[in-house]
LUMFIBA-498309 format. One record per atom (N, C-alpha, C): residue in three letters; atom name; y, x, z. Coordinates in Angstrom, 3 decimals, always signed. Example, Ala and Ser with C-alpha at 12.3 -4.5 7.8 and 13.67 -1.06 7.14 Angstrom:
2
   res   atom          Y          X          Z
   ALA      N     -5.690    +13.190     +7.800
   ALA     CA     -4.500    +12.300     +7.800
   ALA      C     -3.300    +13.200     +7.800
   SER      N     -2.250    +12.850     +7.080
   SER     CA     -1.060    +13.670     +7.140
   SER      C     +0.030    +12.900     +7.870
//
This chain:
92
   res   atom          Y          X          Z
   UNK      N     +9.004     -2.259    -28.207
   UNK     CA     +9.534     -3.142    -29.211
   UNK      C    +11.006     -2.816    -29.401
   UNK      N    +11.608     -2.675    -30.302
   UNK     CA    +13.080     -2.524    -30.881
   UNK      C    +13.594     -3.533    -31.491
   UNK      N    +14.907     -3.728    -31.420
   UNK     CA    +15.539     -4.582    -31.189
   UNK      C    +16.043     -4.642    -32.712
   UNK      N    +15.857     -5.008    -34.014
   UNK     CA    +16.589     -4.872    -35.256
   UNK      C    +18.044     -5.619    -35.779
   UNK      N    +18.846     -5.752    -35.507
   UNK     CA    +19.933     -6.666    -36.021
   UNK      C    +19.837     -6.850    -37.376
   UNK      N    +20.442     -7.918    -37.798
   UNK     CA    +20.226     -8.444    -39.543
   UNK      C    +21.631     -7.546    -39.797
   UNK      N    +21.134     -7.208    -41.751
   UNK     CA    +22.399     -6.395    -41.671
   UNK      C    +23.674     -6.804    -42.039
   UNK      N    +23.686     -8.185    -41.705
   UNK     CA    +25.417     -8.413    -42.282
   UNK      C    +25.869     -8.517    -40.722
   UNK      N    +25.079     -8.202    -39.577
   UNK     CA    +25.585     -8.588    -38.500
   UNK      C    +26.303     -7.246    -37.950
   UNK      N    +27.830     -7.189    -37.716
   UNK     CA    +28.509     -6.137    -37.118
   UNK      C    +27.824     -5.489    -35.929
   UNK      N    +27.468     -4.396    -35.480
   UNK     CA    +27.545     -3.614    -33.976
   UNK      C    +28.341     -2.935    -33.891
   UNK      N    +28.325     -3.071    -32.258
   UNK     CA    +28.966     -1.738    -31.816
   UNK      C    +29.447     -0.958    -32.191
   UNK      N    +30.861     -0.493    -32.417
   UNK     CA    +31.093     +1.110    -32.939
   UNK      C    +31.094     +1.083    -34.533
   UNK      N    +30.572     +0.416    -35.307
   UNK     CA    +30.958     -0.378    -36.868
   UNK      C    +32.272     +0.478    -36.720
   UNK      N    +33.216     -0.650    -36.503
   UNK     CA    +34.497     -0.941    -36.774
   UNK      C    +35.345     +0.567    -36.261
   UNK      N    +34.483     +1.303    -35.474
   UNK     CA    +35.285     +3.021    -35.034
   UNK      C    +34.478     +3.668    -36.513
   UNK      N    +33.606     +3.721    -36.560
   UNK     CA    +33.161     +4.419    -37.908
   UNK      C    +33.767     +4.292    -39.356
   UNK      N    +34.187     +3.113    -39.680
   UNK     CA    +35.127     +2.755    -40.631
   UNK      C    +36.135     +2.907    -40.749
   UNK      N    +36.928     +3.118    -39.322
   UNK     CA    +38.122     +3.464    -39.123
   UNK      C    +38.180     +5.183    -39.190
   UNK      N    +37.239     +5.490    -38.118
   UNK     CA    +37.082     +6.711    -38.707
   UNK      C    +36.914     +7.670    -39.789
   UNK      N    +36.284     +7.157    -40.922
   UNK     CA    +35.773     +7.594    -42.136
   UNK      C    +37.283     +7.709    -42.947
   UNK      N    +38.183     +6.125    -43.070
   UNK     CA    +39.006     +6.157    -42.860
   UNK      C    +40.243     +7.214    -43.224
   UNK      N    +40.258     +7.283    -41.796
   UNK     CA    +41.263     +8.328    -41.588
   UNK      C    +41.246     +9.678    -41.889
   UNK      N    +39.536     +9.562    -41.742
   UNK     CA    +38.872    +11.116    -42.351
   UNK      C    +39.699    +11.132    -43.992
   UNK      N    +39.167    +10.149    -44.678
   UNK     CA    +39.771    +10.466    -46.265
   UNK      C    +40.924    +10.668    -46.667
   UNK      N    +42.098    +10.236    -45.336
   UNK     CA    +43.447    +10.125    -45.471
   UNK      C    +43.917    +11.689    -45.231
   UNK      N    +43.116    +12.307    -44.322
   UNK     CA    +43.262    +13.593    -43.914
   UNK      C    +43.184    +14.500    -45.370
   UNK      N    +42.103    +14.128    -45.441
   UNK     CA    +41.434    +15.007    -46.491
   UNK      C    +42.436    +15.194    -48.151
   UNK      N    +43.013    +13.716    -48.424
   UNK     CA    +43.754    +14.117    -49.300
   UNK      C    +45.407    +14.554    -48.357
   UNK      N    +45.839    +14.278    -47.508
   UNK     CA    +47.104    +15.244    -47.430
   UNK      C    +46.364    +16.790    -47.456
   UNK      N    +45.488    +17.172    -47.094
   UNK     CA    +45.177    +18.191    -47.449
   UNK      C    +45.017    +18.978    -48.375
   UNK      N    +44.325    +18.495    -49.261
   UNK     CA    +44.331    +18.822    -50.782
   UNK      C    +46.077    +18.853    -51.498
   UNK      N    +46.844    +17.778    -51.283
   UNK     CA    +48.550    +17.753    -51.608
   UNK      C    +48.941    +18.887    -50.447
   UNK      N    +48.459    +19.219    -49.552
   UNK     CA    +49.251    +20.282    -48.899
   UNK      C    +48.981    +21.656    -49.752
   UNK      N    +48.192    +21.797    -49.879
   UNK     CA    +47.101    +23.041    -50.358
   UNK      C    +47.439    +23.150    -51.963
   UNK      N    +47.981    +22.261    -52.426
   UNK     CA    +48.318    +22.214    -54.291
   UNK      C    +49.186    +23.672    -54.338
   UNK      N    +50.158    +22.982    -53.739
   UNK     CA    +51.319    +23.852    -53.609
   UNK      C    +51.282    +25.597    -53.960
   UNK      N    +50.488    +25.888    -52.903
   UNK     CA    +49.867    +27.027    -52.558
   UNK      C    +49.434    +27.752    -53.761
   UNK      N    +48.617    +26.770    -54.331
   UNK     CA    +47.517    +27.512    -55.607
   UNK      C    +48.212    +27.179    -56.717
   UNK      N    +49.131    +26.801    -56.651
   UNK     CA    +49.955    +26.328    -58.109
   UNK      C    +51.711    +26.634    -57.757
   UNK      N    +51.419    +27.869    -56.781
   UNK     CA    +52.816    +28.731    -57.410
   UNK      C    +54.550    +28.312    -56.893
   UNK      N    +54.066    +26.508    -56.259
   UNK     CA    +55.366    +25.778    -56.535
   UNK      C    +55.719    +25.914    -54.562
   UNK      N    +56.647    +25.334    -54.343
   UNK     CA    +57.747    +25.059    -53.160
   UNK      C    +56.638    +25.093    -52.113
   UNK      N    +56.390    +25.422    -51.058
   UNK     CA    +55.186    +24.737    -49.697
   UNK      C    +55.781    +22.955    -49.285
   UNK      N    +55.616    +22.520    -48.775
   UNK     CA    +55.492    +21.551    -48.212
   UNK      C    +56.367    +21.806    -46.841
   UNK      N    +56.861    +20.679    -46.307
   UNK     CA    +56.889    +20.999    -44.884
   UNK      C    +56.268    +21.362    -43.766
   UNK      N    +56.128    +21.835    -42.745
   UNK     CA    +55.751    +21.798    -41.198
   UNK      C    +54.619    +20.446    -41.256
   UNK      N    +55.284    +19.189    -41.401
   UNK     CA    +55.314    +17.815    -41.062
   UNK      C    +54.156    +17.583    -41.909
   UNK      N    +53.651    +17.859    -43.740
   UNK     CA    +52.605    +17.929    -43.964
   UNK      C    +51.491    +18.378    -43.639
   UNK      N    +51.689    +19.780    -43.221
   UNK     CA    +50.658    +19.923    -42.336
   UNK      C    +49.919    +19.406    -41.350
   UNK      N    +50.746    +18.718    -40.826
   UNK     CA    +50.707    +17.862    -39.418
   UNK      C    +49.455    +16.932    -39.893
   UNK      N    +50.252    +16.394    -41.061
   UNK     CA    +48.874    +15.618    -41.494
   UNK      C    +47.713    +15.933    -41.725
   UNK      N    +47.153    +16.930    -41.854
   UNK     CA    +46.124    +17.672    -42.264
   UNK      C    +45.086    +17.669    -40.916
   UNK      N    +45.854    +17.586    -39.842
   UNK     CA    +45.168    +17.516    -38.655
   UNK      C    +44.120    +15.846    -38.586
   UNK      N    +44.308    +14.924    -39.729
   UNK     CA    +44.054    +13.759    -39.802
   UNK      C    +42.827    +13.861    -39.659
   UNK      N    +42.066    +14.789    -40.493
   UNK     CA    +40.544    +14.970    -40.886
   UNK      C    +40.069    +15.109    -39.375
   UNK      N    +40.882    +15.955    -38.522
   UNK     CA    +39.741    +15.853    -37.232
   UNK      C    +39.664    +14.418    -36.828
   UNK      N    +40.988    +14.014    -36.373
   UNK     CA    +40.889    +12.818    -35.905
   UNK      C    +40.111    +11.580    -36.177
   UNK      N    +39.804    +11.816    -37.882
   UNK     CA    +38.800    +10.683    -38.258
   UNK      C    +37.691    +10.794    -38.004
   UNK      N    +37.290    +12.540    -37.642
   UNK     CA    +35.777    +12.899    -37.253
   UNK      C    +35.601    +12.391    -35.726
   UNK      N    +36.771    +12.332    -34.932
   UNK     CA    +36.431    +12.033    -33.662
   UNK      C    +36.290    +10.731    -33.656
   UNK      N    +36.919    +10.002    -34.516
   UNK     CA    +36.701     +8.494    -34.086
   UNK      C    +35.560     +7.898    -34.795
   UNK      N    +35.105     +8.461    -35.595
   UNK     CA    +33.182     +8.127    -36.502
   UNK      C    +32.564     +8.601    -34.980
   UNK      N    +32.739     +9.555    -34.686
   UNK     CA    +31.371     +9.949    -33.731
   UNK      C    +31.993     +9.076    -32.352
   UNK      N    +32.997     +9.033    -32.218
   UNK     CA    +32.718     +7.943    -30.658
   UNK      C    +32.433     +6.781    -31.168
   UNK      N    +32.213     +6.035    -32.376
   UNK     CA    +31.771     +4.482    -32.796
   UNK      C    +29.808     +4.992    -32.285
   UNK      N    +29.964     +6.180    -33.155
   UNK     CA    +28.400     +6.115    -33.502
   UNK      C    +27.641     +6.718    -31.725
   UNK      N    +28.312     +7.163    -30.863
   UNK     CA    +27.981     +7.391    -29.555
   UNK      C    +27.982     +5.973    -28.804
   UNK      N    +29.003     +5.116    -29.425
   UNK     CA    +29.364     +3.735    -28.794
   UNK      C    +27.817     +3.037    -29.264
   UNK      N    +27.220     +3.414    -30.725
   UNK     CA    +25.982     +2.269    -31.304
   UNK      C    +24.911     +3.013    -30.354
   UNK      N    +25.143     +3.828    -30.479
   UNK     CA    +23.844     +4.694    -29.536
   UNK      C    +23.435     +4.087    -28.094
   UNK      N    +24.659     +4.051    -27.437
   UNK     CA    +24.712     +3.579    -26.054
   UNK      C    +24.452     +1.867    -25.870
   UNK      N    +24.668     +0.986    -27.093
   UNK     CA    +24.352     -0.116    -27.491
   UNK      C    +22.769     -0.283    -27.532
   UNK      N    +22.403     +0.392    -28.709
   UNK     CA    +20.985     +0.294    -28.590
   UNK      C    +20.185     +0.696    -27.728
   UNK      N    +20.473     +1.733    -27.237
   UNK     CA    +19.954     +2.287    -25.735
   UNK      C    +19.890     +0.768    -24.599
   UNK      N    +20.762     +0.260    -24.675
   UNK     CA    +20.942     -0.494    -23.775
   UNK      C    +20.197     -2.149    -24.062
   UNK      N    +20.228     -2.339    -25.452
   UNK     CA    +19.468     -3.142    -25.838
   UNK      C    +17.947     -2.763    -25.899
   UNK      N    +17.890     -1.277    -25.516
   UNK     CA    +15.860     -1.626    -25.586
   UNK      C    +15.521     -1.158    -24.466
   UNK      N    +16.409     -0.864    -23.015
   UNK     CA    +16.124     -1.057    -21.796
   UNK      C    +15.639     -2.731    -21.908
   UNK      N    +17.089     -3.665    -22.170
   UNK     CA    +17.037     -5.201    -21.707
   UNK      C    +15.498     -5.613    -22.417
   UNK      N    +15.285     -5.130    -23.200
   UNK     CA    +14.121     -5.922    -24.262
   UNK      C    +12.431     -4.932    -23.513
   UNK      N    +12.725     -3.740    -22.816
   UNK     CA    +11.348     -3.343    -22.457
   UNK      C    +11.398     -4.595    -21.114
   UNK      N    +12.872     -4.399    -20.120
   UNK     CA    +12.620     -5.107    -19.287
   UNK      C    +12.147     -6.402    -19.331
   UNK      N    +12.357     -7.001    -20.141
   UNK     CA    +11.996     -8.537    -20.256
   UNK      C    +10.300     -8.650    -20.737
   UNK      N    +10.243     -7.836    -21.696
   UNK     CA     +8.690     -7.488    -21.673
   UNK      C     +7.562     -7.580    -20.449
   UNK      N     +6.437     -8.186    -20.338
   UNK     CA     +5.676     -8.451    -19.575
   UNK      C     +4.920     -6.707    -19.052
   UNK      N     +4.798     -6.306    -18.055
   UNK     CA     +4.573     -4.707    -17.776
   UNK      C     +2.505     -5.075    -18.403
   UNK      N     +2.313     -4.053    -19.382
   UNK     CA     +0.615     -4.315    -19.376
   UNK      C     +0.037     -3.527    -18.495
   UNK      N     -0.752     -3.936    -17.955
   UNK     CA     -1.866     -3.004    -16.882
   UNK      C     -1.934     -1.772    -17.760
   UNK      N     -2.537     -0.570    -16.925
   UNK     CA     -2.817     +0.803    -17.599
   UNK      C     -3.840     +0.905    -17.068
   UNK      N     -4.403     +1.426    -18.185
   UNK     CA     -5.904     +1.634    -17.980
   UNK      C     -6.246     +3.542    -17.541
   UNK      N     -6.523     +3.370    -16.507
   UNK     CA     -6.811     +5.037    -15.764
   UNK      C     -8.212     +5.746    -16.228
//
């Protein structure tokens, strides 16, 4: 039996995935404004823009530890729910 949550109800790791996604998009456009530059001839950017560009990983790491965090949630919610379950005889 599995355990379904209703879906307006938050889990686990939600709130890292959103944040993550996030930061992912924030990455993604200094990237694109870093990268203009380049293809359109004009001044580079600083060092320091770049820097930002590193954003995109960071938002990828923090989606996948939410979604390792829901994993380990539900994992753990259908141990508690087999355990509570009555064991049925097996038939040999």
């Amino acid at each position: 039996m599995t355990v379904t949550p209703h879906p307006d109800e938050a889990r686990p790791g939600d709130a890292l995935v959103k944040a993550g996604g996030v930061v992912f998009i924030l990455g993604a456009v200094a990237t694109l404004a870093t990268m203009a530059p380049l293809f359109l001839g004009t001044e580079p950017f600083p060092s320091y823009a770049w820097a930002l560009c590193m954003l995109m990983g960071v938002g990828f790491a923090i989606s996948a530890a939410g979604v390792l965090r829901s994993a380990a949630a539900q994992r753990r919610a259908a141990r508690a729910s087999q355990a509570a379950a009555p064991a049925a005889p097996r038939a040999t």
